[in-house]
N, C-alpha and C positions, 0 to 999 in steps of 0.2 A: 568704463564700458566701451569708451571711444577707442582705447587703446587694444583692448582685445579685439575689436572689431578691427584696427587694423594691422596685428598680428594675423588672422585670420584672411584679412584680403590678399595678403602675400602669399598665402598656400591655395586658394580659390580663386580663381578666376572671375566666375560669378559673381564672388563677391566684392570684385573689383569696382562696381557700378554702385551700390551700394552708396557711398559718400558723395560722388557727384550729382547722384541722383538728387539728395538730403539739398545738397547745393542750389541745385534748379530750382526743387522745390520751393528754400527758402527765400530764394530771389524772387519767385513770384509771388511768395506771399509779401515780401517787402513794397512789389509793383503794384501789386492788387489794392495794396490799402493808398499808396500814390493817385492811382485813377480816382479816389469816390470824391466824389464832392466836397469839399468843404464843411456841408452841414452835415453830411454822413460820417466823416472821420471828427466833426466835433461833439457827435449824439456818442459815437462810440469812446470819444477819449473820456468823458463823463460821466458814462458810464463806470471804467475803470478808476475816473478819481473819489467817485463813490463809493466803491469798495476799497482804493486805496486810503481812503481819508480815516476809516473805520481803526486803522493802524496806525497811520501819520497823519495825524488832523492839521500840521501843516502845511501839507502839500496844496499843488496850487494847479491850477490847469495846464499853466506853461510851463512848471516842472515837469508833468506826467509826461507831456508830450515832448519836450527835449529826454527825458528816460527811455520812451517809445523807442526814439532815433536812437540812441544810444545802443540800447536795450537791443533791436534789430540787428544793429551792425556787429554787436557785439559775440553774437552768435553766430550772424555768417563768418566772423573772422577766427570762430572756434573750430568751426565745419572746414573752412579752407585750409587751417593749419594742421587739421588732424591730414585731409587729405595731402596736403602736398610734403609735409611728415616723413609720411608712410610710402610716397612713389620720389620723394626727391634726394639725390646720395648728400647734398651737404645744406645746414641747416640755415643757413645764410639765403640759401634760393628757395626755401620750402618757407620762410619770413618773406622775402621777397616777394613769392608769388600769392599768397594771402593776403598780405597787406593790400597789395595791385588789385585783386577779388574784388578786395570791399571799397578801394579808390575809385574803379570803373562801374561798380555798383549802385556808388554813390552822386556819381556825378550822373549816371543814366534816371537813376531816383528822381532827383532835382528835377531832371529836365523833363520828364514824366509827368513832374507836377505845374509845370507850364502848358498845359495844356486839359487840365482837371481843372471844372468850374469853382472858379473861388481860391483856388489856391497861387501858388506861386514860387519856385525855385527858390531856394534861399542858400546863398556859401557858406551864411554859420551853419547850417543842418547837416551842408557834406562837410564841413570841417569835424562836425559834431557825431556824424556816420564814421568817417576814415578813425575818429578816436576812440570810436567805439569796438569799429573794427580791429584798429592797433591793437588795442587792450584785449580785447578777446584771444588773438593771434599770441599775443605774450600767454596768456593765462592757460589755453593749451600746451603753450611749448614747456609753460614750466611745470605743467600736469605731467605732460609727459615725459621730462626728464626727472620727476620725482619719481615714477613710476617703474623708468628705468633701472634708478639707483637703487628702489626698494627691490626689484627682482633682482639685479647684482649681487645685493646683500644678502639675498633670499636662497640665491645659488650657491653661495660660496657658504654657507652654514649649514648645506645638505652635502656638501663636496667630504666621503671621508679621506682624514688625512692620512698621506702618506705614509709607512714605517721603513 
C-alpha cells in the first residue's frame, strides 16, 4: 500500500505531503504518550497487557512496555524509509536519513520524559527506540525491494517477445 502511495507521490504533487504528514503525526503521537504522567501511561500500558495476556499469558508489564518503545519507533522508521525511498536517488542516504528520524526522535522522546511527572529519560529506551527504528527502516527497504522485483517479474512476463 505504502509503495503505491509512493509511486503515486512522484506523479502528484499533492500527494507529496502525504508521508510527511503521517510523519508529524506519528511523532506526536509518540510525544503525546512522553508527556502523561507516569500513572496515566501505567493505567494505559495495563490496560494493553490485559488484553495482551488473553494471547501471551506470559507477558509482563515490562515487556509490554519495552514492545510499546519498540513497537513506536518501529513504525516511525517504516514511514521514514518509505518517505525518503521515494525523494532520495541512492539507497544508502534514504537508510541514512530514516535511521537519523528515529535517532533524533528518540533522543527528543527521553528528554520529553524528563520533564513528565514520575517518569524519567532512560538510554536503554533510546537504544531500544533507534532499534526499533533500525528494524523498521530495514523491513520497509526490504518490502520495498521485494516489491520491486515482483513488478520486474511482473513486466517482463507481459513483454511479448520478439520474432
Amino acid at each position: 500500500m505504502i509503495y503505491i502511495l509512493e509511486e503515486s507521490m512522484k506523479k502528484d504533487t499533492r500527494k507529496q505531503w502525504i508521508l510527511p504528514a503521517l510523519i508529524v503525526l506519528w511523532i506526536a503521537f509518540i510525544f503525546f504518550h512522553s508527556l502523561k504522567p507516569i500513572d496515566d501511561s501505567m493505567k494505559e500500558s495495563g490496560w494493553v497487557l490485559a488484553i495482551v495476556q488473553k494471547f501471551l499469558p506470559f507477558m509482563s508489564m515490562y515487556m509490554v512496555r519495552r514492545l510499546a518503545h519498540f513497537t513506536e519507533f518501529a513504525i516511525l522508521g517504516m514511514l521514514a524509509a518509505f518517505l525518503f525511498g521515494a525523494r532520495c536517488q541512492n539507497a544508502w542516504s534514504a537508510l541514512v536519513f530514516s535511521i537519523m528520524t528515529g535517532m533524533t526522535t528518540a533522543l527528543c522522546d527521553e528528554t520529553i520524559q524528563l520533564s513528565s511527572a514520575g517518569r524519567s529519560g532512560r538510554l536503554q529506551d533510546a537504544w531500544l527506540d533507534i532499534a526499533g527504528a533500525c528494524t523498521g527502516a530495514a523491513f520497509a527497504f526490504a518490502v520495498r525491494a521485494l516489491v520491486k522485483k515482483w513488478k520486474a517479474r511482473k513486466d517482463s512476463a507481459l513483454k511479448v517477445p520478439e520474432r
